[in-house]
N, C-alpha and C positions, 0 to 999 in steps of 0.2 A: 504494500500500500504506500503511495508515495504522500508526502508529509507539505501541507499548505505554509506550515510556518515552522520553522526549526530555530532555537537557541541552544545557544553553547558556552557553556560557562561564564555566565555574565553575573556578575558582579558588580555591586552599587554600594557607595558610599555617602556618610554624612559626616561634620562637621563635631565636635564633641570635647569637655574640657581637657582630654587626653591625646586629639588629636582625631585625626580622621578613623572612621569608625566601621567595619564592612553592617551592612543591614540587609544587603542580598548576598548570597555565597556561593560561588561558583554554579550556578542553577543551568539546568540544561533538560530541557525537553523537546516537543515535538506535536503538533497538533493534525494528524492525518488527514487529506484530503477528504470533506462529507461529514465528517465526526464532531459529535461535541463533547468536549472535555469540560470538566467541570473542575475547577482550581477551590480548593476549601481550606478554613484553619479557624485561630483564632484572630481576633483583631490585631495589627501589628504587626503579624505573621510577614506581611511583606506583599501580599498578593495585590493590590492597588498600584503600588510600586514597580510591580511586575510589570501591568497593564499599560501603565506610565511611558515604560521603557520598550513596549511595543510599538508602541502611536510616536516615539521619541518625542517625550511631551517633558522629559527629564531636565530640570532645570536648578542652576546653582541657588544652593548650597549643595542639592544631590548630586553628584558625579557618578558618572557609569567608569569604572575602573578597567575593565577589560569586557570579553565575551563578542560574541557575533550574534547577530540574528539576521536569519534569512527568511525573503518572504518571498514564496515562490520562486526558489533559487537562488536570488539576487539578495547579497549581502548589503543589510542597509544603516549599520550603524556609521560604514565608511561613506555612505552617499554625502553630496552638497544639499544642504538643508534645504534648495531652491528641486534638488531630483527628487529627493522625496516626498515633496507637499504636493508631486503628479499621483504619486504611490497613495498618499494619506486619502481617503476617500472612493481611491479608483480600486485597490486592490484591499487595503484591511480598514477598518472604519469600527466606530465605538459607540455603545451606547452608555451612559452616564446615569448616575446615580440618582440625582434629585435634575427632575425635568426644569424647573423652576431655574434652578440656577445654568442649566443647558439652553436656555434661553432666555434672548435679549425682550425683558417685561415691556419694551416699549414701541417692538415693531410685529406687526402684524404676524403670526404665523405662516400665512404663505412666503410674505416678504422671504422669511427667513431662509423656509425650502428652496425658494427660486435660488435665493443667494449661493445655496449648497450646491445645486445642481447646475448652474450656469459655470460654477468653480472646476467643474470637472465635465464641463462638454462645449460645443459651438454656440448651442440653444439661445433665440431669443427671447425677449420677455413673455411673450404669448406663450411659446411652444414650451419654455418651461414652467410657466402655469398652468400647461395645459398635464405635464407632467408630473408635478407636485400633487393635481386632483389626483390622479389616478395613483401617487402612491398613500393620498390620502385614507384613497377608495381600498387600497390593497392590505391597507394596516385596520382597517374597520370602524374607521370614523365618520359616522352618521352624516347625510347632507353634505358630503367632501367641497362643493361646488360652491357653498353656502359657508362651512365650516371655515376655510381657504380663508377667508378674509378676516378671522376672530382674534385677537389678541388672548395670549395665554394666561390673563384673569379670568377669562370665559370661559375659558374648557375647566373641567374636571383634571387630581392627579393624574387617573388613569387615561384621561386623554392625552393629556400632555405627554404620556411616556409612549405612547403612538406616535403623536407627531415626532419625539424624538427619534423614533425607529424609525420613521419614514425620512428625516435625514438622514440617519447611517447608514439608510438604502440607496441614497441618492445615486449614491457613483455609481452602483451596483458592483460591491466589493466582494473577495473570494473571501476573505475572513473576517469576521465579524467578533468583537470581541464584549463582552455583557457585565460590566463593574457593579456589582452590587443591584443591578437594574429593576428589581421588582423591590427593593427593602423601604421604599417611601410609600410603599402602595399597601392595601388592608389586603386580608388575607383571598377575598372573594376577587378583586381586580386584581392583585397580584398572580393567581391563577390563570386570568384570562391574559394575559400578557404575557405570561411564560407558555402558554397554548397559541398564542399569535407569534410567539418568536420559533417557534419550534415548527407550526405550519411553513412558516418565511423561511425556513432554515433547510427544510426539507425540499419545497417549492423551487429554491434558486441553489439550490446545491452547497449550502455556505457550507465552510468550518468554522464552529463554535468555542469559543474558550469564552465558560460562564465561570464568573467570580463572584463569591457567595460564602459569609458564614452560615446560613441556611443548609444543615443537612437535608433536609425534608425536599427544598428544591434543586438540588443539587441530584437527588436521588428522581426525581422526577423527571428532569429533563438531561441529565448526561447519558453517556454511551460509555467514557470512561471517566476517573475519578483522579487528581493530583491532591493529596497531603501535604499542606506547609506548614512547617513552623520554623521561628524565629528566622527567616531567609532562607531555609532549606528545604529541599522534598524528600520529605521523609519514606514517603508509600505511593505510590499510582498502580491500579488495577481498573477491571472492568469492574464495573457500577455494583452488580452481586454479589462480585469476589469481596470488595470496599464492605458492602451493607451485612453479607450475610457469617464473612468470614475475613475480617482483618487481620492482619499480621503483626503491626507495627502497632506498642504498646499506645503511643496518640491517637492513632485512631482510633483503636479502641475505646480509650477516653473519652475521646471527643462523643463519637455514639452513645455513650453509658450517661452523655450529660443531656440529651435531646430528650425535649420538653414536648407533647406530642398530647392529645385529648383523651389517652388512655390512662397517662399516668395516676397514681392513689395520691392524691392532693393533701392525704393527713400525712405523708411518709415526708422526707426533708428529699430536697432535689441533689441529684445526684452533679459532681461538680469535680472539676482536674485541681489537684491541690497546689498551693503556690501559686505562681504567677510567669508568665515568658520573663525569658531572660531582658534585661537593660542592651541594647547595643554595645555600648561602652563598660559590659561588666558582665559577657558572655563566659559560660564555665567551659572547660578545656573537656576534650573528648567530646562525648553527643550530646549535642544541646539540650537535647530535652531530660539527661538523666540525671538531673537536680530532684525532678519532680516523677522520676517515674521510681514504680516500684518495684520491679524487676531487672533494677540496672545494678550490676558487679562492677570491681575495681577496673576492670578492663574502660568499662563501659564510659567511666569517670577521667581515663588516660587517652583513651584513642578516640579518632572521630570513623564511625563507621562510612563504608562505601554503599551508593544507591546498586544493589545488584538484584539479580533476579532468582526469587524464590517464592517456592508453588506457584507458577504462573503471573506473579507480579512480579513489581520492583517493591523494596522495599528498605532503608536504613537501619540495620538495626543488628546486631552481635548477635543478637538469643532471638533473632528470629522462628527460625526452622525449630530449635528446643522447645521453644512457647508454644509453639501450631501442636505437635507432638503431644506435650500437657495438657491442652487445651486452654490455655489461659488465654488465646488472643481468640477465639472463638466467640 
């Protein structure tokens, strides 16, 4: 299966009273042609930063320190910021977290689309109004012809994060990348947006990479599953390997803390003890074995390798030993 977007060991820094500080570490994945992957953790985990550094939206104080990323072949952290802004829109393209702040309060929501899709075609004013309707129309917003002219006090959250979508579609890009994108919306229009993106996704062939501390929607709309924490990938699997049978003591975790309409409301919520590590005050060996319960001296000295075990990737010493016990079951 040939791969839409590839990164390789990219690394990001920040600023800090001890000096520059890594907050991504040498991270490297791969998002297949058709697929959506779903990027999950805790907050700070680093996954936004990730996204950031897709779009190259990475700006000082953060530094990208090393690493490559290629998008459909073509390595483009080495590009001119003038060849990439043809790439931004035309080939990968983002939808945003709070629509509200993804749009200027003060011009018309057509305005807006035209603006995006004239940025990335010949089109004139008409023929990309006339196109803006129709991805108005494609994303499910009532009266497109009508709607076109509203400002975004008018609309609804849940409209708004349409009209967002129907910018990120403008260029008609092969990867499409989803920050947090349903987390401003209630739980019933949050649904229908991850159902229109997942139609949209299917429909024009994207690759997906959905970023989400949301297990629940992460489990809904992925194919496969990346685990982060504190700048690293700890585990990626397919969606049921992830949900049904994890390896990597975080994930685990993370699932044992998912808050869901079955749970016994008199019992105390289940929760990862401690806290992520500080940038500036990361422990030696595997990050995360401050706080897990199954980490030996080893675990505290060496930083484990992302390799492949029982059919995933996964970080972690006592992998294969846990699966065996069943403890990461």
């Amino acid at each position: 299966m040939t791969s839409a977007l590839v990164v390789k060991g990219l690394s990001l820094s920040v600023p800090s009273a001890k000096g520059r500080v890594t907050v991504i570490d040498d991270l490297s994945f791969d998002i297949p042609a058709g697929r959506r992957v779903g990027l999950v953790g805790e907050s700070g985990s680093g996954k936004s930063l990730t996204a950031y550094s897709l779009m190259r939206l990475i700006k000082d104080p953060v530094r990208i320190e090393k690493g490559e990323i290629f998008l459909g072949g073509e390595e483009i952290l080495g590009m001119k910021m003038k060849e990439f802004r043809h790439l931004r829109g035309n080939d990968i393209s983002m939808i945003y977290q709070d629509p509200m702040s993804a749009l200027n309060p003060i011009m018309r929501i057509g305005a807006q689309i035209v603006e995006s899709i004239q940025l990335h075609s010949d089109l004139n004013n008409s023929q990309a109004r006339k196109v803006a309707i129709e991805l108005l129309a494609s994303v499910g917003i009532p009266e497109p012809d009508r709607r076109i002219d509203s400002y975004p006090f008018e609309m609804s959250g849940g409209m708004l994060q349409r009209v967002v979508i129907a910018i990120a579609l403008s260029g008609e890009p092969k990867v499409l990348i989803a920050d947090e994108a349903t987390t401003a919306l209630d739980v019933t229009t949050q649904a229908r947006v991850l159902t229109l993106i997942d139609k949209l996704a299917a429909e024009r062939g994207l690759s997906v990479l959905l970023i989400t501390h949301d297990l629940g929607v992460a489990a809904q709309f992925s194919d496969e599953i990346m685990v982060m924490y504190a700048g690293k990938l700890v585990e990626r699997g397919e969606v049921n390997q992830i949900f049904s049978n994890p390896v990597h003591p975080y994930t685990k975790a993370l699932l044992n803390s998912r808050c869901d309409y079955t749970i016994d409301v008199t019992k105390p919520i289940n929760s990862i003890a401690g806290q992520p590590p500080r940038p500036d005050n990361r422990p030696t060996g595997c990050v995360f074995s401050p706080r897990c319960m199954h980490a030996q001296p080893k675990c505290h000295a060496e930083v484990p390798r992302l390799e492949s075990v029982k059919g995933r990737l996964t970080a972690c010493f006592r992998a294969e030993e846990l699966l065996e016990l069943g403890v990461a079951k």
